[in-house]
PQR file with spaces between the fields and no chain letter, atoms N, CA, C, O and H, PARSE charges and radii, in Angstrom:
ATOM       1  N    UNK     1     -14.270   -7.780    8.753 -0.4000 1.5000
ATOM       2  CA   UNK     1     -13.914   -6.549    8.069 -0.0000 2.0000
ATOM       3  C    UNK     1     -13.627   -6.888    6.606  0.5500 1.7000
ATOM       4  O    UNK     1     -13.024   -7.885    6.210 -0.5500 1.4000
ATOM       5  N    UNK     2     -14.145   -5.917    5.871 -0.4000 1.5000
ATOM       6  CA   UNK     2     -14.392   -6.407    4.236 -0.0000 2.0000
ATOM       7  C    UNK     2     -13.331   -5.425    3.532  0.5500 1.7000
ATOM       8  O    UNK     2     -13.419   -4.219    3.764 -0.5500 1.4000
ATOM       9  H    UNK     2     -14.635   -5.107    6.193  0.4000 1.0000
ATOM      10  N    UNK     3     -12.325   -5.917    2.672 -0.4000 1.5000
ATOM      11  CA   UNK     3     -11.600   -5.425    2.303 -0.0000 2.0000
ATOM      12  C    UNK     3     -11.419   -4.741    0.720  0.5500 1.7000
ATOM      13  O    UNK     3     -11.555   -5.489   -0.248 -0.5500 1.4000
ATOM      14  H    UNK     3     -12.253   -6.896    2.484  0.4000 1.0000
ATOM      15  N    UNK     4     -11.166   -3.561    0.559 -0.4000 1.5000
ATOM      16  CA   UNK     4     -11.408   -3.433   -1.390 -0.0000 2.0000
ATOM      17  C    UNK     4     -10.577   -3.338   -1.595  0.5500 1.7000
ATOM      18  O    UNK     4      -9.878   -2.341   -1.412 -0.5500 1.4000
ATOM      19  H    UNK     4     -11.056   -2.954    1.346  0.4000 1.0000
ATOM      20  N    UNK     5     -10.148   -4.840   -2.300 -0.4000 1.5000
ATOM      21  CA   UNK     5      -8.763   -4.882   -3.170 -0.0000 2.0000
ATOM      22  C    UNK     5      -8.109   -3.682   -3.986  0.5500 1.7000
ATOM      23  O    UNK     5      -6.925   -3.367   -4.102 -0.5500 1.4000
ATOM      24  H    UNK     5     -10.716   -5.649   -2.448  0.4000 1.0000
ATOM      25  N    UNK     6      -9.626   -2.939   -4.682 -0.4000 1.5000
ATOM      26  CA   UNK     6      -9.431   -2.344   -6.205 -0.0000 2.0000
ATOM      27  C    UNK     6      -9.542   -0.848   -5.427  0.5500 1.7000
ATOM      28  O    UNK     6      -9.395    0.088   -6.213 -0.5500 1.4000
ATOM      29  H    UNK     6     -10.589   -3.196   -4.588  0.4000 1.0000
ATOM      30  N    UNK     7      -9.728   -0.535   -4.301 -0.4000 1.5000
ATOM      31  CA   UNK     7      -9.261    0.908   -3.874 -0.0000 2.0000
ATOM      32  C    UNK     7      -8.372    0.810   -3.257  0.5500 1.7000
ATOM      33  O    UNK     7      -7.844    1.915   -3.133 -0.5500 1.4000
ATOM      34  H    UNK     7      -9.847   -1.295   -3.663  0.4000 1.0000
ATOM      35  N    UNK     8      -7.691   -0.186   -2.592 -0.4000 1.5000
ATOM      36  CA   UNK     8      -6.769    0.220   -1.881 -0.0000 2.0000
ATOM      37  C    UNK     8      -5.248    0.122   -2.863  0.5500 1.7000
ATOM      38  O    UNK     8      -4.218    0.686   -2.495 -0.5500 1.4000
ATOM      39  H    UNK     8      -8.120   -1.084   -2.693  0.4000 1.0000
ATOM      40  N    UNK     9      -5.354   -0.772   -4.274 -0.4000 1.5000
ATOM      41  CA   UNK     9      -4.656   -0.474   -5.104 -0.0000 2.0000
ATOM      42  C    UNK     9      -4.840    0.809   -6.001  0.5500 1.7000
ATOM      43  O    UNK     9      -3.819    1.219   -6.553 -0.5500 1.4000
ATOM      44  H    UNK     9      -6.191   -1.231   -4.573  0.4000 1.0000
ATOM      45  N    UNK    10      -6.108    1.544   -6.231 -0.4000 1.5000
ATOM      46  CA   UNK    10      -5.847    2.641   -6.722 -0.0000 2.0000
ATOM      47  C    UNK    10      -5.149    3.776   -5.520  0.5500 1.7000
ATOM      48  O    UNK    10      -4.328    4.589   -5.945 -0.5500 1.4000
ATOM      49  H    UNK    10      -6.938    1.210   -5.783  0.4000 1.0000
ATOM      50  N    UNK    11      -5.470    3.786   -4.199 -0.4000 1.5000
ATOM      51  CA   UNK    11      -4.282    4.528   -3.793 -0.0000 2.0000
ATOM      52  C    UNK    11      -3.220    4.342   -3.841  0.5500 1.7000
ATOM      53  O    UNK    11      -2.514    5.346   -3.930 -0.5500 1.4000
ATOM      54  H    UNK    11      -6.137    3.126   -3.854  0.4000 1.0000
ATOM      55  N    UNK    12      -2.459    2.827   -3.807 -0.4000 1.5000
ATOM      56  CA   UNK    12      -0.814    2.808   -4.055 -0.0000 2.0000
ATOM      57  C    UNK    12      -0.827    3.675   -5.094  0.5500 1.7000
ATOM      58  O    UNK    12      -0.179    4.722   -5.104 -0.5500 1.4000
ATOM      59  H    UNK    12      -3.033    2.012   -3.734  0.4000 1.0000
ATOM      60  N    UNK    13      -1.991    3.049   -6.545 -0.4000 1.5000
ATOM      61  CA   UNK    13      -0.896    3.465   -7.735 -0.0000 2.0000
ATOM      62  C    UNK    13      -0.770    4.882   -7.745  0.5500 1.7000
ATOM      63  O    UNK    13       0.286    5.282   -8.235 -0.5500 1.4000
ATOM      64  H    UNK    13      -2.517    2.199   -6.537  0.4000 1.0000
ATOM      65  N    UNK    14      -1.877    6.096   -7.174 -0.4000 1.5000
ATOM      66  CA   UNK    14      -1.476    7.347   -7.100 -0.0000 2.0000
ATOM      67  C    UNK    14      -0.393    8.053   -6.473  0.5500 1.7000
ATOM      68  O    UNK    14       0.121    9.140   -6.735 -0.5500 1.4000
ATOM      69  H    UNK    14      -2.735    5.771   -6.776  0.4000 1.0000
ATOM      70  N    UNK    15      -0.091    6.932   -5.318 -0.4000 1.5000
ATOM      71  CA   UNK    15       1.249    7.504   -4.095 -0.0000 2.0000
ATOM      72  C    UNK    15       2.469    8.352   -4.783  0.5500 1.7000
ATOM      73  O    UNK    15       2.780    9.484   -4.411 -0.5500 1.4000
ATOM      74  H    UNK    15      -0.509    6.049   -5.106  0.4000 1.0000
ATOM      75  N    UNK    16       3.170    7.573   -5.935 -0.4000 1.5000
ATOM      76  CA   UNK    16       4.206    8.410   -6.290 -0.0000 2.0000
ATOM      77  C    UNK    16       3.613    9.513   -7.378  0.5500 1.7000
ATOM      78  O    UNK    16       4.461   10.405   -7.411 -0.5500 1.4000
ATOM      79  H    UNK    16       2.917    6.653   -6.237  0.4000 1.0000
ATOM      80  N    UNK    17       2.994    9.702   -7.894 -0.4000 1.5000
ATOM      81  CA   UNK    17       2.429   10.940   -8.618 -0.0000 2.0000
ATOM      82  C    UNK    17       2.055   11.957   -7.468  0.5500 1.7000
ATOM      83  O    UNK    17       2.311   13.091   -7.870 -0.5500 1.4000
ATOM      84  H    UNK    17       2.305    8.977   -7.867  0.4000 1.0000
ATOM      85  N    UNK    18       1.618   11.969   -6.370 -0.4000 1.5000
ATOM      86  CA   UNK    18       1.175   12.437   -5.304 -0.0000 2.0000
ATOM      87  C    UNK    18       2.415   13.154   -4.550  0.5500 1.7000
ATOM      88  O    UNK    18       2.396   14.335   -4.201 -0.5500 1.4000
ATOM      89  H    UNK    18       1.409   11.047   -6.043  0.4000 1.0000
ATOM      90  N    UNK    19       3.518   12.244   -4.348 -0.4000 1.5000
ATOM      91  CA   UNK    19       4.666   12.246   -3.929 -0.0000 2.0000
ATOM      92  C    UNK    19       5.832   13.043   -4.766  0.5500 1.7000
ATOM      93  O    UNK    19       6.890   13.478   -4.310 -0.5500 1.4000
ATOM      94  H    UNK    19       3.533   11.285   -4.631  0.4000 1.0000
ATOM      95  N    UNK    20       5.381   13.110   -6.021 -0.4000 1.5000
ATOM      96  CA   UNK    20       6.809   13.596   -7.029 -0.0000 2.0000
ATOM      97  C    UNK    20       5.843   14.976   -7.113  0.5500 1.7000
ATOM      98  O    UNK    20       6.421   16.049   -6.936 -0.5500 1.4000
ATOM      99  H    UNK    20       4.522   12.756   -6.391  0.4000 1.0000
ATOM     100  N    UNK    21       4.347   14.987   -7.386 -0.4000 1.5000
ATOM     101  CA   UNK    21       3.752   16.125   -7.225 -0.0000 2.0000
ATOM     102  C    UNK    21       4.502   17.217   -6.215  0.5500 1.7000
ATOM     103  O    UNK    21       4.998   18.290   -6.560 -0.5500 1.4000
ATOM     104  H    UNK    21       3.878   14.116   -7.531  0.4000 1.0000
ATOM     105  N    UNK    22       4.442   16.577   -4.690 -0.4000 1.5000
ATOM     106  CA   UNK    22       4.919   17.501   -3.453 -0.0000 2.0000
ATOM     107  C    UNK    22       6.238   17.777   -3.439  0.5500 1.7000
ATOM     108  O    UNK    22       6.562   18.558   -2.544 -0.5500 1.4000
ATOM     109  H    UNK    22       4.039   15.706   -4.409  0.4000 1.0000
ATOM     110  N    UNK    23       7.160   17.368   -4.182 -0.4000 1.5000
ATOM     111  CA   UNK    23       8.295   17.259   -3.977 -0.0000 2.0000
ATOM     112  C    UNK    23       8.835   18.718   -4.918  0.5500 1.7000
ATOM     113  O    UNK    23       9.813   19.357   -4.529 -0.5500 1.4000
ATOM     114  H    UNK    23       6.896   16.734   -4.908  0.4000 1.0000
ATOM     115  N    UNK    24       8.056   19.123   -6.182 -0.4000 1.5000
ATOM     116  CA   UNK    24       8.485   19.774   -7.058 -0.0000 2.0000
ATOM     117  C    UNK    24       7.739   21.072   -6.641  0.5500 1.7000
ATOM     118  O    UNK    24       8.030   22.261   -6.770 -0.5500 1.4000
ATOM     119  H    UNK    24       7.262   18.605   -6.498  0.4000 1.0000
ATOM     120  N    UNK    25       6.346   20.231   -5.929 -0.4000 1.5000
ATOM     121  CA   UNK    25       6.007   22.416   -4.947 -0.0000 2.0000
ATOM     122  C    UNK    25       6.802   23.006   -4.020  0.5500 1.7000
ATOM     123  O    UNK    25       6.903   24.211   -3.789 -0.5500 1.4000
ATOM     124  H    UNK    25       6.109   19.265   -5.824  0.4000 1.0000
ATOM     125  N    UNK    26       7.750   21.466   -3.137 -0.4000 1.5000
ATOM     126  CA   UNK    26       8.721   22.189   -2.004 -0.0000 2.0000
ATOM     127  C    UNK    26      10.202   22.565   -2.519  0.5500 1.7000
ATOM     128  O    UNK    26      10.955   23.506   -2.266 -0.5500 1.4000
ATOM     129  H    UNK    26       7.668   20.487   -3.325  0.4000 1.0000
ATOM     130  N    UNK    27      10.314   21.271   -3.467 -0.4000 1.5000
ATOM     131  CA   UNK    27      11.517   21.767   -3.912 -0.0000 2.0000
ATOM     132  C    UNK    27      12.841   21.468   -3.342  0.5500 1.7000
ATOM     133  O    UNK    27      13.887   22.109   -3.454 -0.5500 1.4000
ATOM     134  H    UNK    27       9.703   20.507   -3.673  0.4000 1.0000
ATOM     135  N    UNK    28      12.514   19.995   -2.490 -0.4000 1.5000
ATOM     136  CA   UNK    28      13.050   19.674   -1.886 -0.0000 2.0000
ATOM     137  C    UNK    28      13.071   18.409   -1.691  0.5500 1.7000
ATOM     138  O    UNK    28      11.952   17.942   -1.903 -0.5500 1.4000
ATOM     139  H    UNK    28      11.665   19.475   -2.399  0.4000 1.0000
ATOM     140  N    UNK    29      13.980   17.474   -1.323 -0.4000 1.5000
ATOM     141  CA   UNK    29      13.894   15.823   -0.765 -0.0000 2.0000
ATOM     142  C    UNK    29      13.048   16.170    0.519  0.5500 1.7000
ATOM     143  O    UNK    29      13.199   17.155    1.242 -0.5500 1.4000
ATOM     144  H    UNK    29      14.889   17.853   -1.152  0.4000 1.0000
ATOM     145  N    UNK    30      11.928   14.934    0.680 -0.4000 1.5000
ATOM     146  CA   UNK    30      10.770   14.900    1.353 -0.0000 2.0000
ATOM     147  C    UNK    30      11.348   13.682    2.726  0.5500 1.7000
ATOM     148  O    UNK    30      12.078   12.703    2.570 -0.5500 1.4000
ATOM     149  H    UNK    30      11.806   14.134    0.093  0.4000 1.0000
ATOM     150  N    UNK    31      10.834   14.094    3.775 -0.4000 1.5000
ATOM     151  CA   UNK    31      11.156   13.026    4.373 -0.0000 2.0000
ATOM     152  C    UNK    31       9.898   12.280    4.489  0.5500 1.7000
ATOM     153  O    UNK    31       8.808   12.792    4.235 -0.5500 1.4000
ATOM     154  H    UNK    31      10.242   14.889    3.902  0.4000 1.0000
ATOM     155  N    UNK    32      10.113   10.610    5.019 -0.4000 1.5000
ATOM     156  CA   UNK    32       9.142   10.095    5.313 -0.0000 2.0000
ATOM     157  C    UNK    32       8.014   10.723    5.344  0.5500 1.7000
ATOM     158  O    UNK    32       7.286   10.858    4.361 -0.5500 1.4000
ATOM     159  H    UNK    32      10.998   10.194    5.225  0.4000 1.0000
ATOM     160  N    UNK    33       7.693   11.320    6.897 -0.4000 1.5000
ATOM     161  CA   UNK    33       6.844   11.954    7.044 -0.0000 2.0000
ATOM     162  C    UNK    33       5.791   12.349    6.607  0.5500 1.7000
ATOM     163  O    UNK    33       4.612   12.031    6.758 -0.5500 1.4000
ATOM     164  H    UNK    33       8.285   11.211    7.695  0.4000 1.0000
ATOM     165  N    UNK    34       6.611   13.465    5.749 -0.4000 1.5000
ATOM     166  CA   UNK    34       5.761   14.471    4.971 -0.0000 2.0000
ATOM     167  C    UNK    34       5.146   13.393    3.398  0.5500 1.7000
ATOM     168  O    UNK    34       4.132   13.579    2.726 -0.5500 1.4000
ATOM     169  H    UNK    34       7.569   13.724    5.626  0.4000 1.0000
ATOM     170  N    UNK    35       6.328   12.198    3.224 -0.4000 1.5000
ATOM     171  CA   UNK    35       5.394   11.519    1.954 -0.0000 2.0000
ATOM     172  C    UNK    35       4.395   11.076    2.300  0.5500 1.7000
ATOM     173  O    UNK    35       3.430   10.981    1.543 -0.5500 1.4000
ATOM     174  H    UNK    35       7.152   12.047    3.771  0.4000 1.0000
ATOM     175  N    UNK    36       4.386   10.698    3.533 -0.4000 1.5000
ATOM     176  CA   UNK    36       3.017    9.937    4.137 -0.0000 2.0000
ATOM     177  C    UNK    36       1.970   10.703    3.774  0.5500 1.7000
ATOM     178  O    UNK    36       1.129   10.442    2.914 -0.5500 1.4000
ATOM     179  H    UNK    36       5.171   10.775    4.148  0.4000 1.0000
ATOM     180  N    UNK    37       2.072   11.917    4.648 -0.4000 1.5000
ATOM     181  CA   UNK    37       1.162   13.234    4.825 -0.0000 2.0000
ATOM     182  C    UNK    37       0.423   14.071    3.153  0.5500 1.7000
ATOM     183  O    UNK    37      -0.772   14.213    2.893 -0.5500 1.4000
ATOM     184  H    UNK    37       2.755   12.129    5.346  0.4000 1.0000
ATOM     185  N    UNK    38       1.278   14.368    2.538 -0.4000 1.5000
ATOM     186  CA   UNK    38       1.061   14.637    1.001 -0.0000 2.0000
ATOM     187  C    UNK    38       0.703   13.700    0.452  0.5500 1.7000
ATOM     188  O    UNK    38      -0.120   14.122   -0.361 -0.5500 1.4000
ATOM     189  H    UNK    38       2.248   14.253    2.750  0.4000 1.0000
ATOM     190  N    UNK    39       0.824   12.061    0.297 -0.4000 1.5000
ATOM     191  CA   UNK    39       0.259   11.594   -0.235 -0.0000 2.0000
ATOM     192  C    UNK    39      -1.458   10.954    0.029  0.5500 1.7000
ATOM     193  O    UNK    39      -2.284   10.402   -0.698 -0.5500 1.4000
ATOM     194  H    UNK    39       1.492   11.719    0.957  0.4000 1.0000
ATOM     195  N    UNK    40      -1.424   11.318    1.250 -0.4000 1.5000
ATOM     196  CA   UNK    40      -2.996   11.049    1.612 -0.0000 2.0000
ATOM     197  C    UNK    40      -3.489   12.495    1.983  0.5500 1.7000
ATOM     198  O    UNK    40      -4.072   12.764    3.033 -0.5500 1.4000
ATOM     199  H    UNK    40      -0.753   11.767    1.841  0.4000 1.0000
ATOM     200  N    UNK    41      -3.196   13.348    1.036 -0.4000 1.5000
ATOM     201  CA   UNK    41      -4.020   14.497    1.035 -0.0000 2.0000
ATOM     202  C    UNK    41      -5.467   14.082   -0.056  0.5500 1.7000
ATOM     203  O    UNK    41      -5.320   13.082   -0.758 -0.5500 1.4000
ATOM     204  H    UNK    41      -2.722   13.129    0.182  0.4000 1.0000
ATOM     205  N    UNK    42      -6.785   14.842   -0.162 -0.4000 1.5000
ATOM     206  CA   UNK    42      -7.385   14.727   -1.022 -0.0000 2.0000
ATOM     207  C    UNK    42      -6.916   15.551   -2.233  0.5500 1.7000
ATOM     208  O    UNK    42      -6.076   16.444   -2.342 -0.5500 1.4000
ATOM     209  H    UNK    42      -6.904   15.654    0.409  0.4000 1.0000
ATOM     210  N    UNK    43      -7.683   14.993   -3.042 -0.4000 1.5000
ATOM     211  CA   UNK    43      -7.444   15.392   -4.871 -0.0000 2.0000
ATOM     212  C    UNK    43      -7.279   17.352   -4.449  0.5500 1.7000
ATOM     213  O    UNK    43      -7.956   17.768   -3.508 -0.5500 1.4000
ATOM     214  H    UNK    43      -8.365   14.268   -2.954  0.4000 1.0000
ATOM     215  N    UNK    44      -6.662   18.026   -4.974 -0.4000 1.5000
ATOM     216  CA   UNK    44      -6.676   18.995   -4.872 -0.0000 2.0000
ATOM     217  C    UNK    44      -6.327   19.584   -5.576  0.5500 1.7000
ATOM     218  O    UNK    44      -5.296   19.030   -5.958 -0.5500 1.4000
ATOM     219  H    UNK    44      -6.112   17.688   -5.738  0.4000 1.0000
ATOM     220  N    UNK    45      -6.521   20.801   -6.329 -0.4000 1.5000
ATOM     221  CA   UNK    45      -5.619   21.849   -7.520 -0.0000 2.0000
ATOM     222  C    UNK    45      -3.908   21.809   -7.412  0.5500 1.7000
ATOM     223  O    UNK    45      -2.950   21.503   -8.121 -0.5500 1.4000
ATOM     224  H    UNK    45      -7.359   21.251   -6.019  0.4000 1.0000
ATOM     225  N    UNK    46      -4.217   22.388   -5.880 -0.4000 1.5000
ATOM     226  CA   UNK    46      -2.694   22.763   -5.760 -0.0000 2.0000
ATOM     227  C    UNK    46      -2.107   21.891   -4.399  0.5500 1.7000
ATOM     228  O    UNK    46      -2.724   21.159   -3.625 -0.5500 1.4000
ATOM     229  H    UNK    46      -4.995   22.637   -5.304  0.4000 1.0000
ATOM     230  N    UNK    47      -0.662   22.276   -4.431 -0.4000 1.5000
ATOM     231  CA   UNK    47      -0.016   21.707   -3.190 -0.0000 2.0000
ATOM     232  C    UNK    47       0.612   22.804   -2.354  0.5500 1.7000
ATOM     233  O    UNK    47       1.540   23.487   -2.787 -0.5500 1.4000
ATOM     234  H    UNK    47      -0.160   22.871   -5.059  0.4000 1.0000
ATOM     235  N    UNK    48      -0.036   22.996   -0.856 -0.4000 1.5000
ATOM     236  CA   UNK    48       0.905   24.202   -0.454 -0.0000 2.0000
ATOM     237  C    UNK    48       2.107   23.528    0.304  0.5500 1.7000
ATOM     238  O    UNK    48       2.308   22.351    0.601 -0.5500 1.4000
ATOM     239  H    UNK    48      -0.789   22.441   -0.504  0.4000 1.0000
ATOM     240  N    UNK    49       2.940   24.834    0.546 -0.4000 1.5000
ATOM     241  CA   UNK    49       4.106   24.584    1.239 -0.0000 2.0000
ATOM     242  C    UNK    49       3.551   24.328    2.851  0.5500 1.7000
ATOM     243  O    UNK    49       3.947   25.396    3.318 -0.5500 1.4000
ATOM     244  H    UNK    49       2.777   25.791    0.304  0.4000 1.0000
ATOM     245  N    UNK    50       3.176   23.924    3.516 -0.4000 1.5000
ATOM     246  CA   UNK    50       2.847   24.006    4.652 -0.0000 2.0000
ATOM     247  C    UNK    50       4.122   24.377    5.539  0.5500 1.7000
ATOM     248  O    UNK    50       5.229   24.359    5.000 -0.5500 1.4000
ATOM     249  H    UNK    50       2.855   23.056    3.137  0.4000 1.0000
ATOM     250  N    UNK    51       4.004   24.684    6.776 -0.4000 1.5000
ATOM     251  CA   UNK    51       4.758   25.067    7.374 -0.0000 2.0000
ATOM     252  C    UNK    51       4.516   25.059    8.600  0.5500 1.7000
ATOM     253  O    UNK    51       3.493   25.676    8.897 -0.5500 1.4000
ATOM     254  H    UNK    51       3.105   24.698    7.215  0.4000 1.0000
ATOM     255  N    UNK    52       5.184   24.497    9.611 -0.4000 1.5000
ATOM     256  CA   UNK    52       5.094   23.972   10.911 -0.0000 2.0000
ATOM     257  C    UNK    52       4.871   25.349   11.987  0.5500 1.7000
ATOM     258  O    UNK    52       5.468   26.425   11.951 -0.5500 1.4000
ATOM     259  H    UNK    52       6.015   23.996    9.370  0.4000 1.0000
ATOM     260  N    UNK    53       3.865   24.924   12.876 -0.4000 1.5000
ATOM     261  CA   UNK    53       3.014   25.921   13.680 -0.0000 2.0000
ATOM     262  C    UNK    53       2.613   27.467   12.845  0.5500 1.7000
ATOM     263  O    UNK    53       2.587   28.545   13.438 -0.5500 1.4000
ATOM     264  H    UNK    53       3.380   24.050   12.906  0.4000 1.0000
ATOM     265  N    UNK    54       2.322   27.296   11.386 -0.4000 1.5000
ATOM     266  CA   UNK    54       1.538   28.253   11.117 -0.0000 2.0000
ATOM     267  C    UNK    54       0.987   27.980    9.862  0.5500 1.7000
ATOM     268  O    UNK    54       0.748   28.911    9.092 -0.5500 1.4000
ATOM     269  H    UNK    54       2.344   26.420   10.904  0.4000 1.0000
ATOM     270  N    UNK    55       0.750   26.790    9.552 -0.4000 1.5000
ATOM     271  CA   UNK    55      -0.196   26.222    8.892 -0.0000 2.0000
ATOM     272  C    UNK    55      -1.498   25.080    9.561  0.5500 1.7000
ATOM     273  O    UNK    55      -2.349   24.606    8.808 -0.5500 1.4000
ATOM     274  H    UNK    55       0.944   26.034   10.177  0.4000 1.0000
């Protein structure tokens, strides 16, 4: 298994831009979880609030 150094460091370096991104659409301290989840979303305009069993 062949590994890419140089993408798997451009996702760290996006994680907290990704992360401080979601944090200021919810408006709220994020748990684990959800940093995981928001930060491996794709590139997108916006960030929704998602919301459990109706998103």
């Amino acid at each position: 298994m062949a590994f890419d150094i140089d993408m798997i460091k451009a996702v760290y370096g996006r994680m907290s831009e990704r992360i401080e991104a979601a944090r200021k659409v919810l408006n709220k301290p994020l748990t684990l979880t959800e940093k995981i989840l928001y930060s491996h979303l794709h590139s997108q305009p916006s960030i929704d609030d998602f919301k459990r069993g109706e998103s």
